[in-house]
N, C-alpha and C positions, 0 to 999 in steps of 0.2 A: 448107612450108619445111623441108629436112631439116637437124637437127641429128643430131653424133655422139651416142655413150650418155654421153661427157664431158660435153658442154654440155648434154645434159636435166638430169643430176643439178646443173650447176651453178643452172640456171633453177628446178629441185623448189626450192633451198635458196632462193633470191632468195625465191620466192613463200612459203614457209614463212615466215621472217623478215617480208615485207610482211604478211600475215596477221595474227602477234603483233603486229606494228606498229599495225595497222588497231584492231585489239579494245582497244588501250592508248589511243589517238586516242579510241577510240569512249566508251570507258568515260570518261577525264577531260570529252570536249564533253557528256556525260550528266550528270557529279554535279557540273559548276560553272557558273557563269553566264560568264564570260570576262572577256575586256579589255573598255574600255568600247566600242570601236566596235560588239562581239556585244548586250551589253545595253540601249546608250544609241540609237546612231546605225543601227543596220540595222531593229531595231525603227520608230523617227522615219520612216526613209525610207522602210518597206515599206507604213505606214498612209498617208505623201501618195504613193505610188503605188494604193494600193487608193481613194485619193478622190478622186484626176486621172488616171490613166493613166499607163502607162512612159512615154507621150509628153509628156502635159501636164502633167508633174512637175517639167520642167525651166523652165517660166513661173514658178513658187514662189518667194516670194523667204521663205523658211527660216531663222528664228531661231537663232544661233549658227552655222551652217556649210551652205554652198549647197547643192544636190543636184548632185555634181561627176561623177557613176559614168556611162561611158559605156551604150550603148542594152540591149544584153544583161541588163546586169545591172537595170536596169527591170523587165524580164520574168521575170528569176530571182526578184524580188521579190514580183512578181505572183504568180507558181507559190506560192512562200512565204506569200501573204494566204490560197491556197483551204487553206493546212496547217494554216496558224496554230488557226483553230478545233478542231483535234483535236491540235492539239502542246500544247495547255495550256501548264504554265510550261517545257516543251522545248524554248521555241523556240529557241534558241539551240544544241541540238544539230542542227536542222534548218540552220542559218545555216553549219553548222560542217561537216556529214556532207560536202560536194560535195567541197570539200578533202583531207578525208582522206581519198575514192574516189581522188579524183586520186591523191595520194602512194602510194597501195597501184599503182596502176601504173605511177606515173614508176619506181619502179626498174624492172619489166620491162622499157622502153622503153629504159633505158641500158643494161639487161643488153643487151637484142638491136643495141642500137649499138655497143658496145665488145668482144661476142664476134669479132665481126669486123675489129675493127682494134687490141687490145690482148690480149696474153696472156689467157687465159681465167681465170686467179686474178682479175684487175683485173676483170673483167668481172662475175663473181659476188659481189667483196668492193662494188665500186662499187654494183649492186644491192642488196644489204644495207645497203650505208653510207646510200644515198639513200633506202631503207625507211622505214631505222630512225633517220634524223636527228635529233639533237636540236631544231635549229633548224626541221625540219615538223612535231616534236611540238608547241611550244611556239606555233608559227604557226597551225598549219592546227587540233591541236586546243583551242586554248585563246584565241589571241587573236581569232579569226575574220576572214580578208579575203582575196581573190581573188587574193594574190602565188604561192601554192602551183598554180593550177590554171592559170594565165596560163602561166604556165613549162612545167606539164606542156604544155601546149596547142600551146607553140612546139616544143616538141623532138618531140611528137609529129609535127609536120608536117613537120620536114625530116626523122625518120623514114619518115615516109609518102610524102614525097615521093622519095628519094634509096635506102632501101633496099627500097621494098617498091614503087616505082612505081605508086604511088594519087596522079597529082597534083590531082585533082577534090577528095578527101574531104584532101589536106593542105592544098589551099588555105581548105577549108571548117575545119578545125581552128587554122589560125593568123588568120581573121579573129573568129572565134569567143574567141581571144583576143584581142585588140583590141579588141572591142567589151565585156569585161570588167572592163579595167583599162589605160591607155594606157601604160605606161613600157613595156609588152613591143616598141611600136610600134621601139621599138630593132631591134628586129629581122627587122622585115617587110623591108626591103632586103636582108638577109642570105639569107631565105631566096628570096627571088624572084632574086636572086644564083645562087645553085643552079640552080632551075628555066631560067634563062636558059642558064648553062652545059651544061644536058642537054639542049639543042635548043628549036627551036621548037614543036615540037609538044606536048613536057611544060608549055612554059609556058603554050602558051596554053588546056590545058584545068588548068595551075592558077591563072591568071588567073580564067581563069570562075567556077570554087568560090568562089574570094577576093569577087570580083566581085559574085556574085550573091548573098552570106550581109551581103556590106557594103552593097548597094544595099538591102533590103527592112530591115536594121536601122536605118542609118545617113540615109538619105534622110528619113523621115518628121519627127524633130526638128530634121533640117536646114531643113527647107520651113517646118515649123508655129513650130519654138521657136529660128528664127536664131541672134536675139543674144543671149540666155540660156545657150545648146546652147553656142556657140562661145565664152562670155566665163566660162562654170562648167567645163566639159569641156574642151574642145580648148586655151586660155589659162591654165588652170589652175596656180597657180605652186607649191602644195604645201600642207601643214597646216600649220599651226601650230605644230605641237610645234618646242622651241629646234633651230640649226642646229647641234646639237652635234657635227661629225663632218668628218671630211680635211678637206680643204683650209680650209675657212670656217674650222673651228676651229683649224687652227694658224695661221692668216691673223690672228685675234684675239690669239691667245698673242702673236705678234709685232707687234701693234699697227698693222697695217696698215691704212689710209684705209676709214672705213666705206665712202666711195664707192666704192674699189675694189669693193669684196666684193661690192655692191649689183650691180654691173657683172658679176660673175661670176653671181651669183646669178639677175639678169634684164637681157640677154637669155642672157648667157653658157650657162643649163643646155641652149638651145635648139642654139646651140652645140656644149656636150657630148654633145648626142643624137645629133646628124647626124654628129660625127667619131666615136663610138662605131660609130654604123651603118656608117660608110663601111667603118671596120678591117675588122668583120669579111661585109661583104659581099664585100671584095674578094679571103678569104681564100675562100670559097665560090665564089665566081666562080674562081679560078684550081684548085681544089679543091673540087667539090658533097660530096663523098664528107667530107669535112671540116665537113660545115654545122652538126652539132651543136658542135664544138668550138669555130667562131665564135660561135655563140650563145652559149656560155660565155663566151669572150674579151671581145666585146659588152656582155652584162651585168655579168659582173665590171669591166671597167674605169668602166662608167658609172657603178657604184655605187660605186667607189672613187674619181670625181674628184665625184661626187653634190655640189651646195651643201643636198640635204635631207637630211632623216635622221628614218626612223620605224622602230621594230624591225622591223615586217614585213618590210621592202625586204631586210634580211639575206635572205631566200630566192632573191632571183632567181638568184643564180648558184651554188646550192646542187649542183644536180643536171647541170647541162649542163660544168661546169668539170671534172669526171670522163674527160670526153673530151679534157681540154686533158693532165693529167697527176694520177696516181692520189695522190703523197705531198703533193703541195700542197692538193688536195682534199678531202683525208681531212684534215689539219690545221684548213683553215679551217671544215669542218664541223663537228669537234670542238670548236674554241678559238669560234667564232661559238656554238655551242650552250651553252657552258659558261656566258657571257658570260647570253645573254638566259637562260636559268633562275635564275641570282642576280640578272637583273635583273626579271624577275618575281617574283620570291618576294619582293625589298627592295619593288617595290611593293604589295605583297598584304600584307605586314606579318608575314611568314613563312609556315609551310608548315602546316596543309595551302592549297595555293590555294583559292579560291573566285570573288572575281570583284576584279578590277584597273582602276584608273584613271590613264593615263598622266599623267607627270608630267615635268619636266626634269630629268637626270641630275648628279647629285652631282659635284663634281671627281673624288672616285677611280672614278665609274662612266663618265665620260669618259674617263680616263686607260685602263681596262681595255676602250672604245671604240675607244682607240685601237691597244691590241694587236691586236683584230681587224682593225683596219683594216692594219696592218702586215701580217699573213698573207696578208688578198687583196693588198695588193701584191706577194705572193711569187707569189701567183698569176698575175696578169696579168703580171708580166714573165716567170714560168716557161712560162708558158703563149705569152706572145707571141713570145717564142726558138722555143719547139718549131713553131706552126704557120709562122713564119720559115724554117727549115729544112725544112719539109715542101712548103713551096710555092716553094722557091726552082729546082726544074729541071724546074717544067712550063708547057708551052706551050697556053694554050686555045685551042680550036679545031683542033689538030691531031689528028687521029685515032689518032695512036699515044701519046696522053696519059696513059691507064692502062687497064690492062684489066679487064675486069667489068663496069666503072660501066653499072647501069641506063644506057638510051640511046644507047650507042655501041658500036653492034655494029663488029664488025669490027676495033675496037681491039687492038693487038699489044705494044702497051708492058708489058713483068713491071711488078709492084705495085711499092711504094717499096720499098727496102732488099733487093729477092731479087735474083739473078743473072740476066744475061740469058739464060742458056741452062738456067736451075734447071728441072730437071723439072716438073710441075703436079703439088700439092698434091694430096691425098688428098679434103680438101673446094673441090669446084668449083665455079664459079657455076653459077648457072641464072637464070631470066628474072625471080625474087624475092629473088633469093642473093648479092651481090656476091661477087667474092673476097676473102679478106680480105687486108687492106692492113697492109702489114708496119709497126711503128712502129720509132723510134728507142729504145733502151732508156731511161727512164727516171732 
């Protein structure tokens, strides 16, 4: 894939910064034990998987909290029983390392999404911002949980699907999430959205990766552990921890009918998943070249109308909301990060950390919940303006839709925002190369 000598040095600085990032990650998941899901509950769950199986894990009926992790993570567990024996008291860096792999490349993958369709400052600061997050410090190396990789996993697929035309190994990357953690499920429409739009021939060899990574995980505790599988995993209405967060919680302040709430809460989140999904599949569908931006939109919006609320879920729209627009995302990265490090230190009982046990949040640590929640609403509506205007003058299915895009040879339509007779660009597609797509300024 040819880049200018510009965009290497930008990509040297990305991966520089992910580096420090990584060895900062690496060094806190080494000298503490974590939140309790790293010390308490992955531990619990990794020994009745090493004494049932990933499969026969989910028959267990599990003292205090059911075994709820879709099939993958079974088997990431498994891997973790043959460590355990030589991780001594690490294990919890072991619980923690796959995370912070992820984050050390989710910014490459946004670097290589936004050099193409956002000025190239946006593109290299958004890779460093997505590095070096406060909120995948605080996630991926300290509290330990599969929100950090799920996410990587989604954006690498419509990566892989849309700029690099791997639709086999993208479909095999975004079932792969799924079978991790299910809230990414938000946006499995979105990205098959995409793949629809770049013909049949894309979909149906990313159908089959999807297909074939879901069938060999997904089948076996469908068949053996039915209603367990379906009434812990797939029915699964959330944790425990209080609903301190948007809507629920100002629903409370204003004293509204617990039955309401209850109504929003179930079936309502099922609700909010599939109008979440629709937004932004439909944004992919009119726009593939758009698909990580939906997947921002997607997950930011769903966690901002969320009736749950656990720190971790702060990540999902961490890194993909970059492609929606740089000053909003850079905000809620910072003000979200600011947020969970004084909310884990007030848990930890100050600093240095060591290991944290979640708790329900104070009035003023709601109240500074609720600031973050007010910036991702800056988001999803900055964000849902701009992909509004981006998708308002094109036609799918037309051949002169835009030009570049993986699988539409012969396209003749200039990119968003150039001239129709602007000379062609210095950097031109190729068969891995979109052109890049002009944006609206910011």
């Amino acid at each position: 894939m040819t880049m200018t000598a510009r965009e290497r040095r930008g990509l040297y600085a990305v991966l520089v910064v992910a580096a420090i990032a990584f060895l900062a990650k690496a060094w806190l998941a080494w000298r503490t034990l974590g939140q309790d899901d790293t010390y308490i509950w992955w531990p619990k769950f990794m020994k009745a998987v090493q004494a049932n199986g990933a499969v026969g894990v989910y028959g267990l009926d599990m003292v205090g909290q059911p075994y709820n992790h879709p099939p993958l993570t079974g088997w990431w567990l498994s891997a973790l029983g043959v460590i355990s024996p030589l991780a001594g008291s690490h294990l919890g860096f072991f619980i923690r390392i796959g995370s912070i792999v992820a984050d050390f490349f989710c910014g490459w993958v946004i670097f290589a999404v936004l050099r193409r369709r956002r000025p190239l400052w946006q593109a290299v600061a958004a890779g460093m911002l997505v590095a070096a997050s406060p909120v995948l410090y605080v996630i991926s190396a300290y509290h330990g949980n599969h929100d950090s990789d799920i996410m990587f996993l989604a954006i690498l697929s419509a990566f892989l699907l849309v700029d690099r035309k791997m639709p086999i190994a993208a479909g095999v990357a975004l079932a792969a999430a799924v079978s991790l953690k299910l809230p990414v499920a938000t946006v499995v429409p979105v990205v098959f959205a995409a793949a629809l739009a770049l013909g049949w021939p894309m979909l149906r060899r990313f159908t089959l990766g999807f297909g074939v990574v879901m069938a060999v995980l997904w089948l076996p505790p469908l068949v053996t552990q039915g209603k367990p599988f379906v009434h812990n995993v797939l029915l699964y209405s959330g944790n425990s921890f209080p609903r301190q967060w948007g809507p629920v919680e100002f629903a409370r302040f204003l004293h509204f009918p617990g039955r309401l709430i209850d109504l929003y809460v179930s079936p309502g989140r099922l609700l909010l998943l599939a109008a979440c999904a629709l937004v932004g599949a439909y944004v992919a569908w009119r726009r593939p070249d758009l698909a990580v931006a939906a997947i921002g939109l997607s997950m930011a919006a769903f966690l901002l109308f969320s009736p749950g609320y656990a720190p971790q879920y702060m990540v999902w729209p961490v890194a993909a909301i970059f492609a929606l627009g740089f000053w909003p995302a850079t905000a809620y990265n910072l003000v979200a990060g600011a947020f969970l490090i004084a909310l884990y230190t007030a848990w930890s009982g100050g600093l240095p950390w060591d290991h944290t046990y979640t708790v329900a949040l104070t009035k003023p640590q709601a109240l500074e919940a609720g600031a973050v929640w007010l910036v991702l609403a800056w988001v999803v509506v900055q964000g849902g303006r701009t992909l509004y205007r981006e998708t308002g003058g094109i036609q799918v299915g037309r051949r002169d839709t835009w030009r570049g895009l993986p699988g539409r040879p012969g396209d003749a339509r200039p990119a968003v925002g150039s001239a129709p007779d602007e000379p062609e660009p210095a950097h031109t597609a190729t068969d891995n190369d979109p052109v890049k797509a002009a944006a609206p300024a910011q």
